[in-house]
N, C-alpha and C positions, 0 to 999 in steps of 0.2 A: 498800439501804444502800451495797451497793461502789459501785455507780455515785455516786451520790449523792459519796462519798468519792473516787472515781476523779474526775468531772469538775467535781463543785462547791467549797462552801466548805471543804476536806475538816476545819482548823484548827478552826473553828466546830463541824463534827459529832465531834471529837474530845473537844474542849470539853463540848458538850453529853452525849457517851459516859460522861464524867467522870461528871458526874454526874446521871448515870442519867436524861437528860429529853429523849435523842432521836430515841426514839420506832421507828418508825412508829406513829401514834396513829390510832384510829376513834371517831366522834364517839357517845359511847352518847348525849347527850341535848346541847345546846346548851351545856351547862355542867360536862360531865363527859366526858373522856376516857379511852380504854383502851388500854394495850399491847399487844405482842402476846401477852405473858405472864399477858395478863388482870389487869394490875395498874392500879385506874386512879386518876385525879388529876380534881382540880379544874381544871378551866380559866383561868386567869387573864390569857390572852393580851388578852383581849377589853376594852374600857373605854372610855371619854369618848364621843369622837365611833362608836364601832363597838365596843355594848355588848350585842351581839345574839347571841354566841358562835358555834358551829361550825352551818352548815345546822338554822338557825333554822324550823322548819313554814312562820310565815306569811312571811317569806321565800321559802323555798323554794318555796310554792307560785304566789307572785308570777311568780317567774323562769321558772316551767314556763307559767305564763298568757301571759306576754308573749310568750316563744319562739314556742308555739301560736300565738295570735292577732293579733301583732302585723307590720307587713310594711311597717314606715316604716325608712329605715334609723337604725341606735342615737343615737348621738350623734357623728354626724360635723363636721368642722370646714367641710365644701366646700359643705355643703347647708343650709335650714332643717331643721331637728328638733322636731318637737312634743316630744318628751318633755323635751328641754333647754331648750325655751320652759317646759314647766310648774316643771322645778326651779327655773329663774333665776328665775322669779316666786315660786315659795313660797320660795326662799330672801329677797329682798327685802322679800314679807309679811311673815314674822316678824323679818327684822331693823328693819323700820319700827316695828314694836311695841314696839320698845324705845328706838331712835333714831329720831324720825319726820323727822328732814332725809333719812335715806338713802332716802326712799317713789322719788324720781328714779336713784337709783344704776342702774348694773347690774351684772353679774358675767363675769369670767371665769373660767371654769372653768380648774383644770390636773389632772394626776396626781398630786400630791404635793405637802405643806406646803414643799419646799426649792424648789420650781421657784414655789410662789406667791411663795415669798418674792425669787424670781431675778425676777417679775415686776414685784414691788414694788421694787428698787432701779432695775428701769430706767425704770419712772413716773419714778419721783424723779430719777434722774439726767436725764431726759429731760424734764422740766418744770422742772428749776435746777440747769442743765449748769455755773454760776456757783461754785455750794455745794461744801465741798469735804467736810462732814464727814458723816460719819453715827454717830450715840450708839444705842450699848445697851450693857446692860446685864449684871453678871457671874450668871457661874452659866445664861447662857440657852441654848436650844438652837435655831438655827433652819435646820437641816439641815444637811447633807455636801457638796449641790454647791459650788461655789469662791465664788462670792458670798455664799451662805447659811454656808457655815464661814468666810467673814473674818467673818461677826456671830456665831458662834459661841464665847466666849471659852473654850475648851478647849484647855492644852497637847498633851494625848493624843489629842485629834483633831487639830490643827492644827501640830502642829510638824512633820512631815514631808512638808506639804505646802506651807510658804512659800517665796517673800514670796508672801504672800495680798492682798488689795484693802489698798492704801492709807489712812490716815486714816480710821480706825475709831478712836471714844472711846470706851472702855468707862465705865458710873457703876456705885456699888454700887446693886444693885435697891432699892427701898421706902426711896431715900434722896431725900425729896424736894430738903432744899438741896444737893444734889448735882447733880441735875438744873440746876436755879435755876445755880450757879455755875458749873456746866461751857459749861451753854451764853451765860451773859454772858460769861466766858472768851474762848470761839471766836468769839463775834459770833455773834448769830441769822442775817445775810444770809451766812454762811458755813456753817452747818447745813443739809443737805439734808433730813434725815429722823432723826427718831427713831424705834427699833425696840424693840416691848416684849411679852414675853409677858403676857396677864393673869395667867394661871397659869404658871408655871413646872413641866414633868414631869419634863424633868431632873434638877432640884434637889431631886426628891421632891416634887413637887405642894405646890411653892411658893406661899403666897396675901399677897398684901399688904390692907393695907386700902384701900378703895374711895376711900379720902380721897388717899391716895397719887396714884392713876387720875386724877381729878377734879383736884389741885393741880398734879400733873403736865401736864395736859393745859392749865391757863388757864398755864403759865408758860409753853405757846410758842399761843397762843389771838390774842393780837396780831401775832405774828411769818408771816411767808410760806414754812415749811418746814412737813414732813406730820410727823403723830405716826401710826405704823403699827402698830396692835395684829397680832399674827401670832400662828398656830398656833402650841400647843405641842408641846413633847416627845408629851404624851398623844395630839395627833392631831386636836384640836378646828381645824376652822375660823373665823377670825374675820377679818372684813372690815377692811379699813384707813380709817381718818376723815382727812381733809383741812381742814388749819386754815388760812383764806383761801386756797383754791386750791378749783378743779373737781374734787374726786378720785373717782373710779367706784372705785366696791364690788369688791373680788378676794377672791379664796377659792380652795378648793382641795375636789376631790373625792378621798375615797378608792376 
């Protein structure tokens, strides 16, 4: 714990001192934590996209099989990797299953929802270098790094770290003539990309309805900018769709 307070977050672990939740914690089952006072807790760190809690059995015995027996290297960026062939492929299976245009897509993989979503502005900027605007929406979260907190509309995150990316619209979420209006406003050939969580975690696991997604999506369905569905707050991956344009499938690995 001093170290941890000597070289880390020391704020955060005083915070969590506060009230009573910083542990050090050992995992009695996936879903149940203990201190060291043997006092223990529910787990709730765990959820959406990584709902498998603390050293899960059939995980864990995976990661001991593979260390053992496997001798390809993990998932490097310099080399092929079969194991990264087989994610990108079953990740594109099941996303075919539900959208079958994306059967052709591919993936890249990052470390983290803020960096896929860093990936996704430079697609877009680098496909309609022309386009000056990019729309999302309030209440959304789409990470910390500089690109992903200019689409982030949070004072509390973002105001000590301006001027942030330029010409960001923000709309109210689940407004669909908001959408409709904002972007005949701006001119469609001036919008680069629209950026939207389906869920919202931020917000409290924000849901709109499916008609919102669907209306939203034919009002830029004729236009040459992307609609980017992106991770949310909770952590889930979701691949970006490209409306008249080529766009390959991104995601993000935790």
């Amino acid at each position: 714990m001093q170290l941890e307070t000597d070289f880390g977050n020391a704020d955060l672990i005083h915070a969590m001192q506060t009230l009573d939740m910083a542990g050090p914690f050992r995992a009695v089952s996936p879903w149940e934590l203990e201190d060291e006072r043997g006092v223990r807790r529910i787990n709730a760190t765990c959820y959406s996209a990584l709902p498998f809690g603390e050293r899960h059995p059939e995980l864990m015995e995976f990661v001991r099989e593979y260390f053992e027996h496997n001798r390809s290297k993990g998932l490097p960026q310099q080399s092929v990797s079969p194991w990264r062939a087989a994610l990108q492929h079953n990740l594109i299976t099941l996303l075919a299953r539900f959208s079958p245009s994306h059967a052709d897509s591919e993936i890249l993989l990052s470390n983290s929802g803020a960096e896929a979503v860093e990936a996704a502005i430079k697609f877009v900027r680098g496909g309609r270098p022309n386009a000056r605007y990019l729309v999302n929406f309030t209440a959304a979260y789409h990470g910390l790094t500089w690109m992903a907190l200019s689409l982030t509309p949070n004072h509390d995150y973002q105001d000590i770290f301006k001027p942030l990316l330029p010409d960001v619209v923000t709309v109210p979420f689940g407004r669909i003539e908001a959408v409709r209006e904002t972007i005949g406003g701006l001119g469609p050939k001036n919008v680069a990309a629209v950026i939207v969580e389906p869920i919202q975690g931020e917000a409290g696991s924000s849901f709109r309805r499916l008609d919102f997604f669907a209306h939203s999506v034919s009002c830029v369905a004729n236009t040459a900018f992307w609609w980017w569905p992106t991770k949310s707050r909770q952590g889930s991956a979701v691949p970006g769709t490209g409306s008249r344009a080529s766009l390959k499938a991104s995601s993000q690995t935790s």
